[in-house]
C-alpha positions as CSV (number, residue, x, y, z in Angstrom):
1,X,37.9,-4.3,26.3
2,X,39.8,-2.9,23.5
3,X,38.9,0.3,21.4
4,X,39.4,-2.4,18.1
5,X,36.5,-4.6,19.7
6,X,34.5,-1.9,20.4
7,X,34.6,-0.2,17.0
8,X,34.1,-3.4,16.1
9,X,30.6,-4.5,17.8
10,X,29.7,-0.6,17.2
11,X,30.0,-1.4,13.2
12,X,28.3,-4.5,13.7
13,X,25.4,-2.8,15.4
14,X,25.6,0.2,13.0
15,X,25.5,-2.6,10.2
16,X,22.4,-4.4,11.7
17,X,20.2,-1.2,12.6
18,X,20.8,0.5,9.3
19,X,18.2,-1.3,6.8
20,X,15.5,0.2,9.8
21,X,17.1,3.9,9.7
22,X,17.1,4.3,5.8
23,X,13.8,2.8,5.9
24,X,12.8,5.0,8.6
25,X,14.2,8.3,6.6
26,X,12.8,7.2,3.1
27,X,9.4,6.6,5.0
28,X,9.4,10.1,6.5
29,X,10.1,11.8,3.1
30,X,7.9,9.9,0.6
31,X,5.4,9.1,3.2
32,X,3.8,12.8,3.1
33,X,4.4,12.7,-0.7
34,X,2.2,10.1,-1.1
35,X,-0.3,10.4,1.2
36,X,-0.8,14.0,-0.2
37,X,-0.5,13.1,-3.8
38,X,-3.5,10.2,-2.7
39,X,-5.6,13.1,-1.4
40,X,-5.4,11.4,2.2
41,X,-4.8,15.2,3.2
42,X,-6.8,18.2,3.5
43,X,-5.1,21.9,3.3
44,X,-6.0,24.5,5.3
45,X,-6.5,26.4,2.2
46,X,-8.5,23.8,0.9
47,X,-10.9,23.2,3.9
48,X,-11.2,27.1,4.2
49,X,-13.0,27.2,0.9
50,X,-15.3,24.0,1.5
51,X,-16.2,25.6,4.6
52,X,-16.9,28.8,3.4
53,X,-18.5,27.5,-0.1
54,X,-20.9,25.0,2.8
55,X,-21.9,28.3,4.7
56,X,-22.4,30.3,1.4
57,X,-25.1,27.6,0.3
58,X,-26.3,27.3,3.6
59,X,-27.4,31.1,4.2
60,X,-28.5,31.3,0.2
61,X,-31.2,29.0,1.1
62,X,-31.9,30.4,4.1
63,X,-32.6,33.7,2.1
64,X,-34.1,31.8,-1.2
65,X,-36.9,29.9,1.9
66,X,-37.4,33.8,3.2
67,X,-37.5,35.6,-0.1
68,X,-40.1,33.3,-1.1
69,X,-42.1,33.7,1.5
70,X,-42.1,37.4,0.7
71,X,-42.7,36.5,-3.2
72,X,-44.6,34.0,-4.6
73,X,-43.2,33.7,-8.0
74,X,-39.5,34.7,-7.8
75,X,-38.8,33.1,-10.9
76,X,-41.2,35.3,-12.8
77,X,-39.5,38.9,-11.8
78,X,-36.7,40.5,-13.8
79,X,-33.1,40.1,-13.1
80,X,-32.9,43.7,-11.3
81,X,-35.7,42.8,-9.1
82,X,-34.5,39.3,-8.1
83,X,-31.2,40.7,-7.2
84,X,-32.7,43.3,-4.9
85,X,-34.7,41.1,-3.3
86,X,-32.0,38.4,-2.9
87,X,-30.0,41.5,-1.4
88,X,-33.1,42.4,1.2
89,X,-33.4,38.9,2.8
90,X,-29.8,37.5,2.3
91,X,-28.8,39.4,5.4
92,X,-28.6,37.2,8.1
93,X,-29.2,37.7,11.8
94,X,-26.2,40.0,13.5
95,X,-24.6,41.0,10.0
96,X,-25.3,44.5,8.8
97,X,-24.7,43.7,5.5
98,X,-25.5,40.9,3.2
99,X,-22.2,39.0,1.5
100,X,-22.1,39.3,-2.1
101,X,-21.1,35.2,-2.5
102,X,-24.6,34.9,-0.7
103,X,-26.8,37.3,-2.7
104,X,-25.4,35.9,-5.8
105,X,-26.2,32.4,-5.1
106,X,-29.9,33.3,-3.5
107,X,-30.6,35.1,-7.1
108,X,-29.8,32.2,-8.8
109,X,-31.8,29.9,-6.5
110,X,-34.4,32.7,-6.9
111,X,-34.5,32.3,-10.8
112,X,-35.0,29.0,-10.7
């Protein structure tokens, strides 16, 4: 076997696999382009925020069910009031403190 022949055939191969690699590499570059561009994909920044808007809403009606069950008519009391009672029962179990995302969206549950 001569090095001629084998540069040869190696050319030939090159030649026959090269569509598939430049394929291959354009796939890998536009492929996340696209799929993010589709909204296929979820940041971690952006599934932080859902997660944390979820448990917001989740523990505002926790505290809008308990605040209610302490007042009948919410809806009737002034913003001040509303507010401090949103602030009393929007503490939930093992926090010392109530969030201020939560107590803002229990008063406006509470208002309505």
């Amino acid at each position: 076997m001569t090095t001629a022949t084998m540069m040869d055939r190696a050319t030939a191969k090159w030649d026959e696999i090269k569509p598939i690699v430049f394929a291959l590499a354009i796939g890998l570059v536009a492929g996340p382009l696209i799929s993010n561009w589709a909204g296929w994909q979820v940041t971690s920044g952006s599934a932080q925020k859902q997660l944390h808007a979820g448990l917001v809403d989740l523990e505002a009606k926790y505290c809008e069910i308990a605040a209610r069950a302490d007042v009948s008519e919410p809806g009737k009391l002034d913003w001040n009031a509303r507010s401090e009672l949103a602030k009393k029962w929007s503490v939930m179990p093992g926090s010392k403190e109530a969030s201020y995302d939560v107590t803002s969206a229990c008063a406006s549950k509470l208002a309505s």
